[in-house]
Each structure stands twice: as structure tokens, then as C-alpha cells.
LOTORPA-152470 format. One record per atom (N, C-alpha, C): residue in three letters; residue number from 0; x, y, z. Coordinates in steps of 0.05 Angstrom, whole numbers. Layout:
BEGIN
+-----+-----+--------+--------+--------+
|   r |   k |   east |  north |     up |
+-----+-----+--------+--------+--------+
| ala | NUM |      X |      Y |      Z |
...
+-----+-----+--------+--------+--------+
***
This chain:
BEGIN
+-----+-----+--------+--------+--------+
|   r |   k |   east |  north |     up |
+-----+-----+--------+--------+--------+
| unk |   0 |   1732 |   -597 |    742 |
| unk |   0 |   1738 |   -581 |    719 |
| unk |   0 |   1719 |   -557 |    719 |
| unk |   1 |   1725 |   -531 |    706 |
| unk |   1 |   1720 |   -508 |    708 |
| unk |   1 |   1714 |   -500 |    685 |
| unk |   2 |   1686 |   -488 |    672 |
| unk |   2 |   1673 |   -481 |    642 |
| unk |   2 |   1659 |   -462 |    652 |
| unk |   3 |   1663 |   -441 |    633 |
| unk |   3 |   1652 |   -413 |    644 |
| unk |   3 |   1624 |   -421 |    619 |
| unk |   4 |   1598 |   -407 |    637 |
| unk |   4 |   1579 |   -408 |    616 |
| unk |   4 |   1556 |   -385 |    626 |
| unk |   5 |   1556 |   -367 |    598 |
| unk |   5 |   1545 |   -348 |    595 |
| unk |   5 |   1511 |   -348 |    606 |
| unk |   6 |   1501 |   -323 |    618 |
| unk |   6 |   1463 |   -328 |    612 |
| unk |   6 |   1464 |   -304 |    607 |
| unk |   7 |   1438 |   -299 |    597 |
| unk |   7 |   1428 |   -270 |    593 |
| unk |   7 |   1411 |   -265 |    634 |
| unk |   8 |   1411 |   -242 |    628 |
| unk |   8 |   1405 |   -229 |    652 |
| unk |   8 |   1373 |   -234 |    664 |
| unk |   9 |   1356 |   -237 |    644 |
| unk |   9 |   1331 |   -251 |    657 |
| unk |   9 |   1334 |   -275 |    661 |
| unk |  10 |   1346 |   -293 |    653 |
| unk |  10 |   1354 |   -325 |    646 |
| unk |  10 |   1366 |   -324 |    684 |
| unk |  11 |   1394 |   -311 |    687 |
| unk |  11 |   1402 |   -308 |    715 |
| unk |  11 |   1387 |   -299 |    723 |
| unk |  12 |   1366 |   -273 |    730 |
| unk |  12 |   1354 |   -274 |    749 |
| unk |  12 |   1339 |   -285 |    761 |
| unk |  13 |   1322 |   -309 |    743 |
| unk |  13 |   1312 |   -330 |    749 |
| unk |  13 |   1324 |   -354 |    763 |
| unk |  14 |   1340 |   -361 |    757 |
| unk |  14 |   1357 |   -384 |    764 |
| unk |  14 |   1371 |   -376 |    797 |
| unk |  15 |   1374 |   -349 |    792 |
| unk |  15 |   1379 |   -338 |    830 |
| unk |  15 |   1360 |   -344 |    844 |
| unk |  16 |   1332 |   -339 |    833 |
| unk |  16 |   1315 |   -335 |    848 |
| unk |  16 |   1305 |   -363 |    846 |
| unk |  17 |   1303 |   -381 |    835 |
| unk |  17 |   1305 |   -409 |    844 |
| unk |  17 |   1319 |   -416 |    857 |
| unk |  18 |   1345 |   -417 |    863 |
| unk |  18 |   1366 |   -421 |    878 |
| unk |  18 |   1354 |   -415 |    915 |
| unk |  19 |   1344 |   -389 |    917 |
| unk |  19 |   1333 |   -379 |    940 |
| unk |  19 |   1310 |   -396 |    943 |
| unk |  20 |   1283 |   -400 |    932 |
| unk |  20 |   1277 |   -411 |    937 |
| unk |  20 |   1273 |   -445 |    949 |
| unk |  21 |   1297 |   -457 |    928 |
| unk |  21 |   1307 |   -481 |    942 |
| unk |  21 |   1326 |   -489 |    954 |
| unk |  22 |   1332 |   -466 |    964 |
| unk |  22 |   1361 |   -460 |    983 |
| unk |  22 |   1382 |   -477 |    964 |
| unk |  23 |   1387 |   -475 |    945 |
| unk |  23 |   1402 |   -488 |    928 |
| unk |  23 |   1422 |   -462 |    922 |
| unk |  24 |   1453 |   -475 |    908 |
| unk |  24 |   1466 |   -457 |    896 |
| unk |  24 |   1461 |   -460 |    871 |
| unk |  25 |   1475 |   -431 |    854 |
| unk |  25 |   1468 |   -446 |    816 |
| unk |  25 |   1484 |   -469 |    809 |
| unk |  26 |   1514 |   -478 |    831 |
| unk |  26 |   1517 |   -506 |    820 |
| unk |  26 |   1508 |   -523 |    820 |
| unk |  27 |   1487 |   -521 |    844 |
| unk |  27 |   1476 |   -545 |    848 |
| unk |  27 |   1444 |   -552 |    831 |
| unk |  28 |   1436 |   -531 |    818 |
| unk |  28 |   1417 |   -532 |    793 |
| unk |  28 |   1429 |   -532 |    773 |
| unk |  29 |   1455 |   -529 |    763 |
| unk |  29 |   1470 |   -533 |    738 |
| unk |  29 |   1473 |   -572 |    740 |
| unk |  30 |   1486 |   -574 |    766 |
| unk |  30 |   1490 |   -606 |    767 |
| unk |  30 |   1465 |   -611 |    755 |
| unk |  31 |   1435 |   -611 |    773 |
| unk |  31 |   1420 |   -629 |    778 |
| unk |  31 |   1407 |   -623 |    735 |
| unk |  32 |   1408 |   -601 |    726 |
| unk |  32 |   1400 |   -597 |    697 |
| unk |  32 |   1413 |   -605 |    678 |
| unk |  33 |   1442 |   -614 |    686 |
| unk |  33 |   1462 |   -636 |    665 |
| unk |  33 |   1448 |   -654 |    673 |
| unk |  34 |   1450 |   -658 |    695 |
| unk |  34 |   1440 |   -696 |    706 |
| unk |  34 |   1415 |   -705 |    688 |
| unk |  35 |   1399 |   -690 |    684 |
| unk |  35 |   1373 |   -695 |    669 |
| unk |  35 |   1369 |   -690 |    645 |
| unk |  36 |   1385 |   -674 |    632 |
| unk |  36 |   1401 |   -685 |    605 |
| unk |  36 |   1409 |   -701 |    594 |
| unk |  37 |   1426 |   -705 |    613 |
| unk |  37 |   1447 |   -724 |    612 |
| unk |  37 |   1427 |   -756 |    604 |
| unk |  38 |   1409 |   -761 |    628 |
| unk |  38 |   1388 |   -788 |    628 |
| unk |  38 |   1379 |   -778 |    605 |
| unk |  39 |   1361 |   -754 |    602 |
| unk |  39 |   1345 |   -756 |    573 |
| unk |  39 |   1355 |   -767 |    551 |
| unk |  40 |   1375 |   -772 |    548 |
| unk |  40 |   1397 |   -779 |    527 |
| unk |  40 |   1403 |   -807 |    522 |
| unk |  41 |   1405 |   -819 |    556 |
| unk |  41 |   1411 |   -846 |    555 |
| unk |  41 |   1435 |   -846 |    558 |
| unk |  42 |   1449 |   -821 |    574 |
| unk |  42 |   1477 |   -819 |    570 |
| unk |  42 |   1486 |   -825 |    601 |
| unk |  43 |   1492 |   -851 |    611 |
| unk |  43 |   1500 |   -842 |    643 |
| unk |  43 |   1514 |   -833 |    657 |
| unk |  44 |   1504 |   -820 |    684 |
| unk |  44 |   1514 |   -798 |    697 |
| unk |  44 |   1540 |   -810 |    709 |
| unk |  45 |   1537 |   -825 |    727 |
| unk |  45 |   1564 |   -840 |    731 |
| unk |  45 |   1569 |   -870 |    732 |
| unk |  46 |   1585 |   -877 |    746 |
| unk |  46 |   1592 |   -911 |    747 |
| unk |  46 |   1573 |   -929 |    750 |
| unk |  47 |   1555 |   -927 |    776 |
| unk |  47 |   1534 |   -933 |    779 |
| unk |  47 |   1508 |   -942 |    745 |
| unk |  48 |   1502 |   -919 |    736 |
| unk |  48 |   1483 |   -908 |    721 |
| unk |  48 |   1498 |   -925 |    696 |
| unk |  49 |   1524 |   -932 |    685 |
| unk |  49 |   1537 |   -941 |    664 |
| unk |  49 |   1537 |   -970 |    665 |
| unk |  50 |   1540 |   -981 |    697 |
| unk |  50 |   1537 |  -1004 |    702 |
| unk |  50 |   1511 |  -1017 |    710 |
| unk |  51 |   1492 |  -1005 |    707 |
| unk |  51 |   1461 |  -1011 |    706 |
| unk |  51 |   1449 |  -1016 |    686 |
| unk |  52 |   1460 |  -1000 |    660 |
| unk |  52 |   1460 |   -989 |    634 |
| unk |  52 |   1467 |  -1019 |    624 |
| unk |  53 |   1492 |  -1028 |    624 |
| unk |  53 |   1511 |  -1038 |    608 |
| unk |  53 |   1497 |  -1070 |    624 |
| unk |  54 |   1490 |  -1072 |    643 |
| unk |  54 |   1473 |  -1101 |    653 |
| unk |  54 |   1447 |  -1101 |    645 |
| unk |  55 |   1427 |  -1083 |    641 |
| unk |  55 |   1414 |  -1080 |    624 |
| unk |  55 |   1416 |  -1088 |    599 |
| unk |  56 |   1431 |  -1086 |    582 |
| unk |  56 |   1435 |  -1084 |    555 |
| unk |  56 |   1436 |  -1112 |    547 |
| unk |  57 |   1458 |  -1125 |    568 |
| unk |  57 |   1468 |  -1157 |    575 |
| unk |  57 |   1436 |  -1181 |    573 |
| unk |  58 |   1420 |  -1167 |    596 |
| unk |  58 |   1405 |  -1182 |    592 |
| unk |  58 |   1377 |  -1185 |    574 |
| unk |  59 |   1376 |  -1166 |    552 |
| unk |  59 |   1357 |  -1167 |    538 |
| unk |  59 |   1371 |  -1183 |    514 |
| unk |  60 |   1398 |  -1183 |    512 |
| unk |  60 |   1410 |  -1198 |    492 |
| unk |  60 |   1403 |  -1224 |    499 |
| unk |  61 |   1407 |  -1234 |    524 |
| unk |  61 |   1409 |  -1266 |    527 |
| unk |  61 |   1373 |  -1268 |    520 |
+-----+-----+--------+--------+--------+
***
């Protein structure tokens, strides 16, 4: 899925120039800055992360 999302122009030129430095693209620092959101939250990232979550949860009940 495809979400257009605005920066201001110092905001991008930073984020390019991170990009260069970690030979990364900006998707791949958009991924990795949801991803860490995403945990800060407690919200999981995928199947894995939901089903670690949700067996977790299981065993503090018992």
C-alpha cells in the first residue's frame, strides 16, 4: 500500500543524507522508524511479534 507523506525540506535533507550514509533508501528508514513505533507502543510489527505477544500474555495469566 501507497501513503504519500509530506517533510519539510530540512527534515528531507537530513533523512537523504542519512540514507547515504547508511546506504539505506528513505524506505528503508521509514520501515525501520514505523517498526520502532510501532514496538514503542506494544503494537506488533508482524505475525511473528503478535504471536510472541499473545504467548506472552498466556503465560503470565496461568
Amino acid at each position: 500500500m501507497r501513503k504519500l507523506i509530506a517533510f519539510d525540506d530540512e527534515t528531507m535533507t537530513a533523512l537523504t543524507q542519512l540514507g547515504r550514509d547508511r546506504m539505506a533508501t528513505i524506505q528503508d528508514l521509514a520501515d525501520e522508524a514505523f517498526a520502532d513505533l510501532l514496538k514503542k507502543h506494544g503494537v506488533p510489527v508482524d505475525l511473528k511479534d503478535a504471536l510472541r505477544k499473545s504467548a506472552g500474555a498466556k503465560r503470565k495469566k496461568s
